[in-house]
Phi, psi and omega in degrees: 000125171272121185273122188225146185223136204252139191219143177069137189212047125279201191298323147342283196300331221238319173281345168265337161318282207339269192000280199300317186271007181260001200237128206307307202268036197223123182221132185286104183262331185207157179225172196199132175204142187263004141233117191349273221293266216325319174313316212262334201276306174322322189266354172285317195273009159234044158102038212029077193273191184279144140271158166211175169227021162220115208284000180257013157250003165248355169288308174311340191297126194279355187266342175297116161256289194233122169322077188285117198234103183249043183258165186314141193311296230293308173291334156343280198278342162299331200264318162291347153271353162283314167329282183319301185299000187249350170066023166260150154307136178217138167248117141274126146338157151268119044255141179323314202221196162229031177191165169305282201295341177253025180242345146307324183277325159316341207256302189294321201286332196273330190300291172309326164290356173067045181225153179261161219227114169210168184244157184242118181244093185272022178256333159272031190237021175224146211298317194298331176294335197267333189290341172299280213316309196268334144332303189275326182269009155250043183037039194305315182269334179100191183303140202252165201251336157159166188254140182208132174229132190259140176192106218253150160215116157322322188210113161258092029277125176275168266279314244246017202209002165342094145187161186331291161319308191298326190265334211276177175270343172272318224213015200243206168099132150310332163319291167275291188342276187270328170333282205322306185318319213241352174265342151284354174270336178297322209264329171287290174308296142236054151102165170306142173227175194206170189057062184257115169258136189212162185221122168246186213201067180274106158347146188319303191291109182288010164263338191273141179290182208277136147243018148229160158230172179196104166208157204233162168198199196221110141329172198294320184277345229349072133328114199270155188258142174236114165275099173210140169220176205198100172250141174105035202210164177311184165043174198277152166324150171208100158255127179235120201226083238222135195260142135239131184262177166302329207234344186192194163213148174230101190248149163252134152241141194049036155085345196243300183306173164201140163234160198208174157181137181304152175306131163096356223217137156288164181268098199268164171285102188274144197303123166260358213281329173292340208297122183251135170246156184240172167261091201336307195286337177287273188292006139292323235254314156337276182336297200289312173301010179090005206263169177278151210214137155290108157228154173269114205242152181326323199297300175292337172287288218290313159331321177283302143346297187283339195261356152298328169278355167300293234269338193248024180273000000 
């Protein structure tokens, strides 16, 4: 049984407990939130475990083995390097950090404790993603001609993610919210990118976060990468992050979908249900036990990291 202590219980944070109290070998014991009465309602509502409002008392807490740290980015790296100095396990939110330099330290510190260090990147933990991925390595698309990631939203923040950080410019932005996702599927699937050019597109109000990017980059081979969003607009949320090949094309969409087509072929919709995926919670609970595990560790957040900050320079 892994013992996990929760530090931040917004909505994030609130979708992965279901997770954690639905899994055999996982028992949630203290939660740590900085307004009291959420700490208390949460911790009623998985059977009264401990609360805290000072996340450096539930690292201490001795029944706590690994942390899950779901707080705003900005909060990241104190508290995960207070974590790392306690030689406990940690699942961090994305983005790793809220700078290059602190998701290097971070990255270095976890490598030194000897512990296990993971992200919670939930997209290689879903079928359509892993099935774009095993697609593109049997060669479904051919030699692929470029990547594109597309990312439309009518209203930023949307309606269900309301609050200050999430709108703001240090630390908010649909780029890092959602970019990050699709910029560690880049980066996993195919390879490093460079030569990175961006354009943003900012609001008056130097608090408020970017409502356009148009920005281009390069594969290893260099293949060109196409970057583009948009907030503030006509029509429905859309996000699409589509390979084009010699032989086809493959897009994931709105995180669930997947589509596909042969050259000369309309693009349909493909079947995921065969698709094998692993489970965050599964391949933590692998992890903390010594066995080999899928998990995204500080090295892919800090990695993910530096070309988020390229793109938002």
């Amino acid at each position: 049984m892994v013992h996990i202590g929760i530090i931040g219980l917004g909505a994030i944070g609130q979708r992965l407990i279901q997770q954690f109290s639905a899994h055999e070998d996982v028992s949630v014991v203290a939660v740590c939130d900085h307004l009291e009465s959420l700490a208390e309602e949460t911790a009623n509502q998985l059977g009264g475990i401990q609360f805290y409002t000072d996340y450096k008392r539930l690292i201490e807490d001795e029944k706590v083995e690994l942390v899950y740290v779901a707080v705003p980015p900005k909060y990241h790296h104190a508290i995960v390097m207070d974590v790392l100095r306690s030689k406990k396990h940690v699942l961090c939110e994305k983005p790793l950090a809220n700078s290059v330099e602190e998701a290097e330290e971070m990255m270095q510190m976890a490598k030194e404790a000897g512990v296990v260090h993971a992200m919670n990147f939930p997209l290689n933990y879903g079928a359509a993603a892993a099935k774009f991925a095993a697609l593109i390595k049997e060669g479904y698309v051919g030699q692929v001609r470029r990547l594109q990631l597309m990312m439309q939203f009518p209203e930023w923040p949307r309606a269900w993610q309301k609050n200050d950080w999430v709108g703001g410019r240090e630390q908010g932005g649909f780029v890092l919210e959602v970019g990050v996702h699709f910029i560690q599927q880049t980066l996993k699937i195919f390879g490093n990118l460079s030569n990175i050019q961006t354009r943003l597109e900012l609001p008056a109000d130097p608090d408020r976060c970017e409502t356009g990017i148009i920005a281009t980059a390069e594969l290893a081979d260099g293949t060109p990468v196409l970057i583009e969003g948009m907030s503030g607009m006509a029509g429905k949320e859309h996000i699409g992050f589509t390979a084009f090949g010699t032989e086809g094309v493959l897009s994931l969409e709105n995180w669930g979908t997947l589509r596909g087509g042969k050259t000369g072929e309309l693009l349909e919709e493909m079947a995921i249900e065969d698709a094998t995926a692993p489970r965050l919670v599964d391949e933590l609970v692998k992890a903390v036990k010594g066995q080999a595990a899928e998990i995204y560790d500080f090295e892919v957040g800090y990695r993910s990291q530096v070309v988020l900050e390229a793109l938002r320079q």
